[in-house]
Every structure is written in C-alpha cells, then in structure tokens.
C-alpha positions in Angstrom: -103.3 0.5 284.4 -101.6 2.4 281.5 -99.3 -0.8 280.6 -102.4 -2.7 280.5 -103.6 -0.3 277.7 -100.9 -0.3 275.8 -100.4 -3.9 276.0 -104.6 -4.4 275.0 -103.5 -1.8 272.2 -100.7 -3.3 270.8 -102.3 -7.2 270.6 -105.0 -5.1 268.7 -102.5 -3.7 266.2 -101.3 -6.7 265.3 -97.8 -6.5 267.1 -97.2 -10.2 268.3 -94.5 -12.8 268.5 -91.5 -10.6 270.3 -88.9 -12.2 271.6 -85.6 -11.7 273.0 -82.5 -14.2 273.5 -79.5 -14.2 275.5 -76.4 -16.3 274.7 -74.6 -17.7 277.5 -71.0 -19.4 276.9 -70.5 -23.2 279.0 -69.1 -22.3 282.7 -68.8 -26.4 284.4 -69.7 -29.6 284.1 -71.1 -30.4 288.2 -73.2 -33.3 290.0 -75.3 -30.7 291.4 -78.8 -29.5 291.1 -79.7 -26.6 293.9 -83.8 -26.9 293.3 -84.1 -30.7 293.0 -81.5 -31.6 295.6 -80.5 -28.3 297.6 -77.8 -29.1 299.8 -76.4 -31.8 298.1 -74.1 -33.6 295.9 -76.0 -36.5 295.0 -77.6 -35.2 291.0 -76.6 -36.5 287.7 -74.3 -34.5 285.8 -75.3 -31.2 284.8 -73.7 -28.7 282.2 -74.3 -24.9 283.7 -74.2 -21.5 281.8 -74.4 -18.0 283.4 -73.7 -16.8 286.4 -70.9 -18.6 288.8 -72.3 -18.0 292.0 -74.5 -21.4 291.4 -73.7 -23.6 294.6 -75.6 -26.5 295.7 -77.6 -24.0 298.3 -78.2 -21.1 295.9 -82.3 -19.7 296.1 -82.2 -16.6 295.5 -81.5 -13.8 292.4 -79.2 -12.0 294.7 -76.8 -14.6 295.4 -76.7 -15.1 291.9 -76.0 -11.2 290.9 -73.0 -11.3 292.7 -71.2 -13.4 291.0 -69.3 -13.4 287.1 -71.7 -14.4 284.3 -71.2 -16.4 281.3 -74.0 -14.6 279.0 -73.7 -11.8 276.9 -76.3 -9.8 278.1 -74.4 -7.9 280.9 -78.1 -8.0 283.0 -78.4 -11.4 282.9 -76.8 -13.5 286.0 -79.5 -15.9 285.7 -78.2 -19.4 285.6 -78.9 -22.4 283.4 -78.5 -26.0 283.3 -79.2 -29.4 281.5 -78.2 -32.9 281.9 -74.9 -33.5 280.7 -74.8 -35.1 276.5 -72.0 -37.3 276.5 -70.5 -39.8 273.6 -70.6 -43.4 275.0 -67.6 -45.7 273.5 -66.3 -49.0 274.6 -69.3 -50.6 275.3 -70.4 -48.1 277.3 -67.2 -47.9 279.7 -65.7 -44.2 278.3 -68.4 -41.5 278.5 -67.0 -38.2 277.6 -68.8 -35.0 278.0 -69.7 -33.0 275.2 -69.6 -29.0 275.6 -72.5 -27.0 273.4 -71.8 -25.4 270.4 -74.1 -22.7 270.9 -76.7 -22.6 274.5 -79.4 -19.9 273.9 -81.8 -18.6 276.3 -84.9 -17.3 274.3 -87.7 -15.3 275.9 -91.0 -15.4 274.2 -93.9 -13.5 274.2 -92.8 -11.0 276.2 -95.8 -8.8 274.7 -98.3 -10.9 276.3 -96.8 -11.1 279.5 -98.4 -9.2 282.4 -95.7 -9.2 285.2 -91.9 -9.2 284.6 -90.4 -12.2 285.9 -89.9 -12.4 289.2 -87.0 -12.1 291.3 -86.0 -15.5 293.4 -88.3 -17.5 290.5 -87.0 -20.7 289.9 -88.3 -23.4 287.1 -87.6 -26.9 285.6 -89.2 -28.0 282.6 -88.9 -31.6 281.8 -89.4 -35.3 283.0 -85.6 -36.5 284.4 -87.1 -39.8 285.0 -88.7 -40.3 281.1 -87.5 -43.5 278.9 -90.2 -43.1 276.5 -92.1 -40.4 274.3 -95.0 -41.0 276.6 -93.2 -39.9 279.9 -92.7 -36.7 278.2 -94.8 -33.2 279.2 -96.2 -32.1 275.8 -96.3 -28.8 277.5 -92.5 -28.9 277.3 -92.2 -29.2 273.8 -88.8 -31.1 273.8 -87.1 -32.0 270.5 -84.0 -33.0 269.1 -83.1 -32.6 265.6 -80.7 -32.3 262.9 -80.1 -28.2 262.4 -81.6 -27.5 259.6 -81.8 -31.0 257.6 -85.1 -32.6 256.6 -87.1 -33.7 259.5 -87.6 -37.4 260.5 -91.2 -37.9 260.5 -90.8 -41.5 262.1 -89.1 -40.8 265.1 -90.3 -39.9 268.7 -89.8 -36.0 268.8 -88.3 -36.6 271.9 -85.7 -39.0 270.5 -82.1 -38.8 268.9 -81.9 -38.0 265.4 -81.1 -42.2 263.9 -78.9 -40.6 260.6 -76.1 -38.1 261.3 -76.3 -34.3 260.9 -74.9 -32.0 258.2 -74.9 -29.6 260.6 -75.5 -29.7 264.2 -77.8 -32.1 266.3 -80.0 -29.5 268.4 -82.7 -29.5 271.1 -85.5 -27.2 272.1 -87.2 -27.4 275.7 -90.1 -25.2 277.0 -90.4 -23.6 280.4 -93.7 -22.2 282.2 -95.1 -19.3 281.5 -97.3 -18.2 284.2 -96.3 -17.5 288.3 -98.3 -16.8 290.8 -95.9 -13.9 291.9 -96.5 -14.6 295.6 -95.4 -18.1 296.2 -93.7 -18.2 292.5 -95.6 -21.5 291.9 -95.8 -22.0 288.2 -97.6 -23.7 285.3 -97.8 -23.3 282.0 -100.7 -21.6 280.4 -103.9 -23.4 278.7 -106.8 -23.0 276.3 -109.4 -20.7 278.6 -112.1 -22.6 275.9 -110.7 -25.8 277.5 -109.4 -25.6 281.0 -111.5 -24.3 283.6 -110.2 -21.7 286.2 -108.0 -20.3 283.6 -109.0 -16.6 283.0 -108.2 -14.2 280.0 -104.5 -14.6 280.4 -104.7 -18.4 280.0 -103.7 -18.8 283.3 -105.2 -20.4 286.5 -106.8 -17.9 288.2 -103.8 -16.9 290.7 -101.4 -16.9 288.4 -100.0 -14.2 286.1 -98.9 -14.3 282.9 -94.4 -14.0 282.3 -92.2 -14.2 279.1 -91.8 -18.3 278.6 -88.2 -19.4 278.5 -87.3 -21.8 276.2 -83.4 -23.5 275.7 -82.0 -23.4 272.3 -78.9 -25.9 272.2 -76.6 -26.7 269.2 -73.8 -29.0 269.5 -71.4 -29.9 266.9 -70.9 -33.8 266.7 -68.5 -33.2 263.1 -65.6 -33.9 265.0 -66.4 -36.3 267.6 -68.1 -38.6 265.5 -66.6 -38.6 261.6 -68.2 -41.4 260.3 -71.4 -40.0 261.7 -73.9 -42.7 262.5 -77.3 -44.6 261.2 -79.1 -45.8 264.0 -79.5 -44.7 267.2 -76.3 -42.5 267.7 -73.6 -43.7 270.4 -75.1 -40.5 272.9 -76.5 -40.6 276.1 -77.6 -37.8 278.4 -76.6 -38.0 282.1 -79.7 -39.1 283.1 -80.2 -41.7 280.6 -81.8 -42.0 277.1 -83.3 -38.4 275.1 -86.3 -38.7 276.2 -85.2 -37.5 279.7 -83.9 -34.0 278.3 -84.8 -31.5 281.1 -84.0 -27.5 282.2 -83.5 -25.5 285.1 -83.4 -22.3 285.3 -82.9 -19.0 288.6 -84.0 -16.3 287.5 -80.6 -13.5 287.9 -81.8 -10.5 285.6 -81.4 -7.3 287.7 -85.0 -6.5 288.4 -85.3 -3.2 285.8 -84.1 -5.3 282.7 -86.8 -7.4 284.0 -89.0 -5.3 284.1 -87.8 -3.2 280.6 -88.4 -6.9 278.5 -92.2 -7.2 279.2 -92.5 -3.1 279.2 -90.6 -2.6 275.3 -91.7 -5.8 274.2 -95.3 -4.0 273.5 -94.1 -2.0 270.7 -91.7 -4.1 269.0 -92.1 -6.8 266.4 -89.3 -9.9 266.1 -86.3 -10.0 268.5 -85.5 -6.8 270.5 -82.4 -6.4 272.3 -83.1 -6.3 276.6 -81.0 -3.3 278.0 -80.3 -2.6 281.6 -78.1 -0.7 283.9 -75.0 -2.4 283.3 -74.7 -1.8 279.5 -76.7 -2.9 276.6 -77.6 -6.5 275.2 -74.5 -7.3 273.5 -72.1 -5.4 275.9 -70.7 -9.2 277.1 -70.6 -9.9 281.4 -69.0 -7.0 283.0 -66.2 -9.1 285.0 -65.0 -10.9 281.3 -67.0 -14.4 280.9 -63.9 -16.2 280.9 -63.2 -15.2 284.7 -66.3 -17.8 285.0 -65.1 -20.5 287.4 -66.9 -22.9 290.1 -67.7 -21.2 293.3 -67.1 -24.3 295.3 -64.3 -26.4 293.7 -63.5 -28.7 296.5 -67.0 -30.5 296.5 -69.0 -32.3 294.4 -67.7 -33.9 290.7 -67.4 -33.3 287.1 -66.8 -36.8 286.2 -69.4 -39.1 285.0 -68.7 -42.1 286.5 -67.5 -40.5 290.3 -70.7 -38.6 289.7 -72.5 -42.0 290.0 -71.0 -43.4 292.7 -71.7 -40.4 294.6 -75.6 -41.2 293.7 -75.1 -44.8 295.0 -74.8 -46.1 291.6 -72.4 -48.4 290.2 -70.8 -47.9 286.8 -71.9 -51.2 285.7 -75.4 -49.9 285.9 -74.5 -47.2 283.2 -72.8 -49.4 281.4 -76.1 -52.2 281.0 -78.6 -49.0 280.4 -76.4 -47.7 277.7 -76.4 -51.1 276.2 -80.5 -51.2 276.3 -80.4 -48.4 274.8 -78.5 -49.3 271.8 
C-alpha cells in the first residue's frame, strides 16, 4: 500500500520520534471506572479529563463524541482518568483531593504506527493493586519526579519524590501500543530479536502497530504543602501508595483525526499539531470546556471516604494503610 511506502520511506530518511499531545483541563472527581467495573459504583476515586459523556456504562467512541470535552483539541472526546492524589493530614483522617496542574495526553510515534487507533479501543496501563516497585509493569514506565530538579538515584522510580519540589512533583505512565484491530485486544510491543511471534512491527503476530499514549501529569504541591517535606511526603493515591499509579483511557477522536495523526506523522519531525473536522489543534472543545459537568450526578461519589464505604471499606482501613505507609 502507498502509506506503507511512504511510511518505509520516511523511517529511511531519518524522520523519527513524532509526536503529538493534547491538553485536557480536570472535569470530576468520581468512584467510577466503566472498563474495570462497568455498571458500577464500587472503584476507588478517580480524577477524569475529556469528554463528559463518561458514565459508569460507557463502551463505545460514540457515546463519548456526544458529549462536551475538556481538551483542547476540538477532535478529541476521548476520556482520561487516574486514581485520585490526595494530601493526607490528621493522621490520616482528612484526605483532600488534589486537582492537576497540567494533565497531558501525548501520542508517540505516530510515524511507526500502522493503523490509526481504533474506534471503541479501550486501555489501562498500570498495576492498581502494586505496593512495591516489583508489582510494577516495566512496560508501563511509571515515574514520579520532581519537574525538572536533579533526579533521585535512590528511590524506587515508581515512588514519591522523599525532598520537596522547586517546581512541580509529576508522573509519567505508558500505555500499549499495539491492537489487534478486530477484538481491540492489546499489548505493548517487544524486541522481535527477543520475543517470539512478534513480526517486523514488534508486535505479536495479530496485532498492529498504533501511536502509544502516554499521561503527562504536573501538580503543584507550592501551596498545599509550604514547608514542603523530607521523607516520604504526606500523599497518597486513591488506591494506596505510588507505586499503584495507573491509566485508563476510551478512545473519542472522531475517526479522520485518527486517522490524519498516523497519515502526517510520516513527514513531520518533533510535535505536529492533529487537525480534524471540527477546527484545528488549538481551537479549544467546541461546546466551551467549562460547560464540562458529570453526566450522572445523582449516583456514585466524589468523596474519599463515602467512596470507600461504597467499596465495603471502612475509613479506619485508610487511615492504618496511610500510617504504614508513612
């Protein structure tokens, strides 16, 4: 196929490392999780970004494309979420949630990829259930850091920065980057010189290669935390220590932006805006990103601890985890 060519003929040029990234603005704080537990109100917290049409039954691009979208890219009603980050005080009995600074959506690669992704794909990356740097997927390449400060060469990547930041504490997480585009299974791609059954697209064999997502998230602790901290910092994630820092992700680009990152990302070097039919990159959601709101108010919670009763957990749990923890 011609794309095929021009893809074959760009990697010989030279032309490598695209990318693209969207910025989405925080929509809600909600106990639910649509792929892990569909139908229910029974998740940890999550914070969500993008589109509002997220319910606790949403499956589908379509759904999501009709609703009002938090991200700047007017193309993108895709949907992201991560366990909440909350400052614990009080010995563990005040959690309060803290909003992101900055949540960016990078796609990477694009040039390599040999299918757009595909509409109704879903994804998590991460272990929800890790405690320790050896629960976690090296795949998935979590970290959290200190923006811009010197790196901690001690510490579990996985693991809270133990001195404050200058700047802002952020995290990186890694999604899959292959699909087999008929039961949208995924995986993320391997070594061919290592793994067997994965072809030239690094791959297994019935999978195809798509732009890998990976969350970019700053928060601003300046505030919240003055006298800033040495140690582990008084932080906890909804589902328990750093190390269980996880994504999810429904794919909401309308299908010819889809299509348009994988097909422009051939010739371009660096980031490269993603236009589409409803306007270009930077346009800003087409219904106003502060019309955002939940799509299903009168169920499920934003607060932490109703949030755990609701899982059949009770507060005093939280409160003796956050103290092994610390």
């Amino acid at each position: 196929m011609m794309r095929n060519f021009v893809l074959l003929s760009a990697l010989a040029a030279g032309l490598s490392d695209a990318y693209t990234v969207t910025v989405s603005d925080f929509m809600m704080f909600k106990n639910i999780d649509p792929i892990v537990f569909p139908g229910k109100y029974t998740s940890h917290m999550h914070s969500f970004f993008g589109s509002d049409a997220i319910t606790v039954n949403t499956t589908t691009s379509a759904e999501l494309q009709k609703g009002c979208s938090t991200t700047e890219n007017p193309n993108d009603f895709s949907t992201y979420w991560v366990p909440t980050l909350y400052l614990v005080e009080n010995d563990g009995q005040t959690y309060t949630p803290i909003i992101p600074m900055r949540f960016s959506a990078y796609y990477e690669q694009p040039e390599s990829a040999e299918i757009a992704i595909p509409q109704n794909y879903k994804d998590l990356a991460g272990n929800a259930s890790a405690t320790s740097q050896a629960d976690v997927e090296d795949d998935a390449g979590i970290s959290w850091f200190c923006e811009g400060d010197a790196t901690d060469e001690t510490k579990d990547a996985a693991a809270f920065p133990t001195t404050t930041c200058s700047t802002h504490l952020q995290t990186l997480l890694l999604f899959h980057d292959c699909v087999n585009p008929d039961t949208l299974e995924s995986s993320y791609s391997g070594n061919p010189h290592y793994n067997k059954g994965y072809g030239d697209n690094w791959c297994p064999s019935d999978m195809k290669r798509i732009p890998q997502l990976r969350f970019s998230i700053r928060y601003d602790l300046r505030k919240l935390l003055p006298d800033g901290w040495s140690g582990a910092p008084p932080l906890a994630l909804a589902c328990g220590s750093s190390y269980c820092s996880h994504g999810d992700f429904i794919n909401g680009w309308l299908p010819e932006a889809a299509e348009k990152m994988v097909q422009d990302a051939v010739s371009k070097y660096d980031y490269f805006a993603v236009n589409g039919p409803l306007g270009d990159a930077s346009d800003g959601s087409v219904c106003g990103a502060k019309n955002a709101h939940d799509s299903d108010p009168t169920h499920g919670t934003s607060d932490y601890f109703e949030s755990l009763q609701m899982m059949g957990k009770m507060a005093k749990r939280a409160r003796r985890h956050f103290r092994r923890l610390h």
